[in-house]
Backbone bond lengths (Angstrom), bond angles and torsions (degrees), N, CA, C in turn:
res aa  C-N    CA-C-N  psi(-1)  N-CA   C-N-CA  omega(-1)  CA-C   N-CA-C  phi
1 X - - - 1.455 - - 1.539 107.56 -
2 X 1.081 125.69 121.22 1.633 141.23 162.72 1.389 110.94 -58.01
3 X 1.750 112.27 147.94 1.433 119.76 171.44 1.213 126.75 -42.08
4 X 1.405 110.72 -19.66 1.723 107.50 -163.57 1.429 94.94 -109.09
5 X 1.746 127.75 -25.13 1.350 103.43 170.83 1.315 121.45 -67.13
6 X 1.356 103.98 -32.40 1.517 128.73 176.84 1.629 118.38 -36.96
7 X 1.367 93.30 -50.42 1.642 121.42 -177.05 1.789 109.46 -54.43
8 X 1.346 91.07 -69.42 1.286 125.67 176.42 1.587 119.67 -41.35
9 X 1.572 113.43 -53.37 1.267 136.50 163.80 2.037 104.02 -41.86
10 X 1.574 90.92 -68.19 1.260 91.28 -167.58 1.370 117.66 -82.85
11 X 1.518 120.66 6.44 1.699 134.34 161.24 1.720 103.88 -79.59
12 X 1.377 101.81 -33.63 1.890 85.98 169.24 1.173 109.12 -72.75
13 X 1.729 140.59 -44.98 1.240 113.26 -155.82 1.876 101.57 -91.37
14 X 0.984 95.46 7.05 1.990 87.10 172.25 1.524 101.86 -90.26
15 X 1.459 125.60 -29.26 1.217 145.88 156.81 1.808 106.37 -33.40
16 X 1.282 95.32 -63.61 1.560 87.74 -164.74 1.499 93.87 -100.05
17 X 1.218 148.00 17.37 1.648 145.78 124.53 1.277 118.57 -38.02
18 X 1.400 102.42 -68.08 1.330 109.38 178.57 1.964 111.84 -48.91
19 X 1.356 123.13 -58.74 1.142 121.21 176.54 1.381 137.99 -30.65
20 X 1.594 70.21 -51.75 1.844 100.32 -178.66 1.826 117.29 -64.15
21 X 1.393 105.70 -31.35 1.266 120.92 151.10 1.412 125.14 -72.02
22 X 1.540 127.48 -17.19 1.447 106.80 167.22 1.286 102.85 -84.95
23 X 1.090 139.51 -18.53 1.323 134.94 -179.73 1.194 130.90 -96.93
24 X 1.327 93.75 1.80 1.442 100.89 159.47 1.480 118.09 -103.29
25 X 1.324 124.97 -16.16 1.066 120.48 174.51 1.197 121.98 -85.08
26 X 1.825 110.82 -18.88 1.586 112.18 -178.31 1.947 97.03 -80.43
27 X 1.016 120.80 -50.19 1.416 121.30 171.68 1.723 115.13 -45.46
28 X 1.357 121.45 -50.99 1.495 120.23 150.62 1.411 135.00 -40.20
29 X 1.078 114.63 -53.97 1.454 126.67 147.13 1.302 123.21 -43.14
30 X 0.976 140.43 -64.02 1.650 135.70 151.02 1.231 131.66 -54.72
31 X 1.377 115.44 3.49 1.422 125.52 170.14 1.604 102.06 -97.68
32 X 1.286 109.16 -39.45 1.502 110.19 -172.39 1.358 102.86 -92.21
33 X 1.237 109.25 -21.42 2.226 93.18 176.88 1.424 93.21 -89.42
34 X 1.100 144.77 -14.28 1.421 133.05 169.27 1.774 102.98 -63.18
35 X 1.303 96.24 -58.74 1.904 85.03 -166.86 1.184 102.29 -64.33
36 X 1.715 135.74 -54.35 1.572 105.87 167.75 1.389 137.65 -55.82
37 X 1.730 110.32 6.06 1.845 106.84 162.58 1.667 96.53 -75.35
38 X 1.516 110.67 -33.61 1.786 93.74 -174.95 1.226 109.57 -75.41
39 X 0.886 121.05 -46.38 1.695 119.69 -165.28 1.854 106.64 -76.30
40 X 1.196 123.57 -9.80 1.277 120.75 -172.25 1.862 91.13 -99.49
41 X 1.503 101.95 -51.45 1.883 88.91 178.90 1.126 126.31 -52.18
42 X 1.472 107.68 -28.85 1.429 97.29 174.14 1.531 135.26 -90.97
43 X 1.122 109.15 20.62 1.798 130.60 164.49 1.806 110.03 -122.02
44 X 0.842 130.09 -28.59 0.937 137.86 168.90 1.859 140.05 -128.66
45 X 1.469 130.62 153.37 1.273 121.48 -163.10 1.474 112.21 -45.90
46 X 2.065 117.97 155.18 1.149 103.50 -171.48 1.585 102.94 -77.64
47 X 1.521 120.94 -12.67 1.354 103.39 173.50 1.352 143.91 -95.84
48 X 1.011 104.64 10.53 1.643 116.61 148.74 1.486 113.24 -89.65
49 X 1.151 119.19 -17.81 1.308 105.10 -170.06 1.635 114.70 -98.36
50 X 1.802 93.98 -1.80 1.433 107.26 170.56 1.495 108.73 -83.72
51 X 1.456 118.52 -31.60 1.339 132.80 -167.83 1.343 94.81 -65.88
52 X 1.623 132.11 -58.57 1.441 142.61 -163.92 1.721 93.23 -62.09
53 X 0.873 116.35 -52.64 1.632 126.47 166.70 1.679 117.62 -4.38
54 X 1.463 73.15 -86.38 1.649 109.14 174.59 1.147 114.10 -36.75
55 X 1.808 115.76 -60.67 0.524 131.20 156.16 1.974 152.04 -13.40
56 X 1.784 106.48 -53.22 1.389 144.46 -167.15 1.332 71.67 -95.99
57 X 1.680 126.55 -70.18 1.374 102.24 -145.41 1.508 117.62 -82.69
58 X 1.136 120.68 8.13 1.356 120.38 170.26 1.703 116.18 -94.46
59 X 1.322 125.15 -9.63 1.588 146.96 -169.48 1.477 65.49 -86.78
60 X 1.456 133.17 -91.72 1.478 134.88 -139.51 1.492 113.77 -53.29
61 X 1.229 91.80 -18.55 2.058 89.68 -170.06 1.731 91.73 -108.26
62 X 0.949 119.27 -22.10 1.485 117.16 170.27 1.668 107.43 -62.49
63 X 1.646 127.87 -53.02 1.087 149.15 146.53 1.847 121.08 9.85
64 X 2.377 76.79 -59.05 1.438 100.11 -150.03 1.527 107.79 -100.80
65 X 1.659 108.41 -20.02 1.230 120.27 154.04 1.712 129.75 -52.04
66 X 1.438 96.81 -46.56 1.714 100.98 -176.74 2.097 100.57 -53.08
67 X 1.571 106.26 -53.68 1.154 118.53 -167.42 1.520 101.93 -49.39
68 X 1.356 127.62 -34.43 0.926 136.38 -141.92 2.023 100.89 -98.35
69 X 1.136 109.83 -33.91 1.371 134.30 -162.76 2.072 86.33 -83.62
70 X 1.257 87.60 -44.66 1.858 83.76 -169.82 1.606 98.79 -87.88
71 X 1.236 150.17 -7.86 1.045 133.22 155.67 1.560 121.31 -59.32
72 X 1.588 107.73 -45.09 1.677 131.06 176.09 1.738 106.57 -57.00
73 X 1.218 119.87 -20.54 1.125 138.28 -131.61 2.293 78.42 -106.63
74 X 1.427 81.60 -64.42 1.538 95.93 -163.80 1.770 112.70 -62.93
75 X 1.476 89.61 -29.04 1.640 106.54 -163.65 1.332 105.50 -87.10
76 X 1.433 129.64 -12.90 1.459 139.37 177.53 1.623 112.87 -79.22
77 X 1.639 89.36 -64.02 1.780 97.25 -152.95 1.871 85.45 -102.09
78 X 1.471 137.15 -29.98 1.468 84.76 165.88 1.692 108.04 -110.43
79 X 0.827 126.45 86.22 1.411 129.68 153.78 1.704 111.59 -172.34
80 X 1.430 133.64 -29.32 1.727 119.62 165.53 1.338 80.90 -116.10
81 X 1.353 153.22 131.22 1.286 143.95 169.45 1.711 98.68 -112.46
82 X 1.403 130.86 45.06 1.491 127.65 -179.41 1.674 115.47 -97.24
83 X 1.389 114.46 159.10 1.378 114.92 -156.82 2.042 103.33 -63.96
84 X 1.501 96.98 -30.32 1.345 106.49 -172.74 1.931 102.76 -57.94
85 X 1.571 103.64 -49.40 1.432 98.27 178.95 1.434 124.13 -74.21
86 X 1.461 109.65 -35.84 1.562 105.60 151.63 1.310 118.10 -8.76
87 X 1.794 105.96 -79.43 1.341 121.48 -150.93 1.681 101.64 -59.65
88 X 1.644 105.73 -40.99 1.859 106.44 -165.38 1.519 92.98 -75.18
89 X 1.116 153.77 19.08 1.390 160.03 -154.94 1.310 92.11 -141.29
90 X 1.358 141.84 -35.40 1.941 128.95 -156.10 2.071 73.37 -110.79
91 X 1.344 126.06 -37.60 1.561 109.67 179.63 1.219 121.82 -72.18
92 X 1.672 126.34 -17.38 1.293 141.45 158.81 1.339 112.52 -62.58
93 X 1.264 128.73 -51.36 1.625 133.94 170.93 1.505 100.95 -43.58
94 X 1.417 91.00 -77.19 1.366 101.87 -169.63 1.691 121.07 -13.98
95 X 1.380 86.10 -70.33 1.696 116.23 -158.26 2.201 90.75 -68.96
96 X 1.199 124.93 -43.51 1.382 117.36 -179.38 1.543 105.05 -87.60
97 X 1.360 128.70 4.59 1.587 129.78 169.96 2.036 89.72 -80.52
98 X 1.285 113.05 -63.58 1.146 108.65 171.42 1.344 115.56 -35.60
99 X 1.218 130.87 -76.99 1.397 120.98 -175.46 1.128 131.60 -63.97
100 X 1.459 117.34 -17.42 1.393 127.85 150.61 1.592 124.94 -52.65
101 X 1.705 115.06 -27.65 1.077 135.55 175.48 1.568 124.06 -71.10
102 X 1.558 102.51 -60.74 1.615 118.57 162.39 1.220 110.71 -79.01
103 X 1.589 146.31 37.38 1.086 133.89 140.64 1.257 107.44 -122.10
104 X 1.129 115.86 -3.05 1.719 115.12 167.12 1.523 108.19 -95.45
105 X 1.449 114.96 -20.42 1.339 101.19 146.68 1.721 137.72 -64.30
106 X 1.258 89.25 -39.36 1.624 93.97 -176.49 1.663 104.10 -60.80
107 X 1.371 96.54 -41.70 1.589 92.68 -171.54 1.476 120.11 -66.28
108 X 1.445 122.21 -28.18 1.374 131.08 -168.06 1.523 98.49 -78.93
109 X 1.476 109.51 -57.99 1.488 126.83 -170.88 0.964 103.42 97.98
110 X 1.149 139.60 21.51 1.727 147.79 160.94 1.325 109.84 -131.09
111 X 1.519 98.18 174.95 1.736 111.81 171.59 1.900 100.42 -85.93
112 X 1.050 118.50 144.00 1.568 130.03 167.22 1.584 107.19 -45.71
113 X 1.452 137.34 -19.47 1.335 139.43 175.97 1.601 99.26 -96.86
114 X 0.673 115.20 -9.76 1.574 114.27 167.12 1.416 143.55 -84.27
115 X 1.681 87.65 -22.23 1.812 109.89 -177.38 2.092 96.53 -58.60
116 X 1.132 108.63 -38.65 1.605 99.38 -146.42 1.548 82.83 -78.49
117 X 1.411 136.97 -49.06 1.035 123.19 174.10 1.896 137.43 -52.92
118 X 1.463 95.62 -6.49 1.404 108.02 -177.26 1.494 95.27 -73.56
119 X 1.785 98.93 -70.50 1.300 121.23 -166.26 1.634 112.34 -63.34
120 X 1.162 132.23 -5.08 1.668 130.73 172.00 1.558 99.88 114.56
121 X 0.942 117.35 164.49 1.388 131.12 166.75 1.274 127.11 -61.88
122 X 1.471 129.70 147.36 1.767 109.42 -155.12 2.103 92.37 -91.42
123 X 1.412 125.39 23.14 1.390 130.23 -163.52 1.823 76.06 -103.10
124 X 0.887 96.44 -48.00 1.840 102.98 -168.15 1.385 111.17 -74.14
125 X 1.252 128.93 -27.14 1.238 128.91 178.56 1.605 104.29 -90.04
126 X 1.410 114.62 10.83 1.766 108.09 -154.24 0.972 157.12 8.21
127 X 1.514 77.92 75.24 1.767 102.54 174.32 1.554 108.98 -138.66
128 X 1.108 127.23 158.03 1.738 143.51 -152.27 1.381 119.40 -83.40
């Protein structure tokens, strides 16, 4: 076997490491914001504790996305690096930048241009 199959060989299985870790962490994540929906409803209302919910489980798949984006990431450009896979690699971004987007909305409850105005101006917090 030659260096580059060699390479290649061992760029798939860090490839499917990496995967195997986003999916495990988005499945982890929903295991653990589930048990804090039980343990939080039952001290407190179920609708906040659905909100916190929502909440956990969108951090976990957000989590499981990044992992997921850098496996696609690794498995594209170093091992088939062609314009065709490029492209299914910049439509994969794409499409999980979006959902990375609307679940950091859901979770914040604002738009991302909105945070600085929630939290005060960065003159007031003093900083430049």
């Amino acid at each position: 076997m030659d260096s580059r199959a060699l390479m290649v060989h061992a760029l798939h299985w860090i490839t499917t490491v990496i995967e195997m870790v986003g999916v495990g962490t988005i499945v982890a994540g929903a295991l653990i914001a589930t048990v804090l929906l039980i343990r939080h409803g039952m001290t407190e209302a179920w609708e906040v504790a659905l909100r916190r919910y929502r909440a956990n489980l969108g951090r976990g798949i957000l989590l499981g996305l990044e992992f997921l984006v850098a496996a696609d990431i690794v498995g594209t450009v170093a091992i088939t690096p062609t314009f065709q896979s490029l492209g299914v690699l910049a439509l994969i971004i794409l499409i999980r930048t979006f959902l990375s987007f609307s679940l950091g909305v859901e979770i914040e409850g604002q738009w991302p241009w909105r945070r600085r105005e929630a939290s005060g101006t960065d003159a007031d917090q003093g900083r430049l």
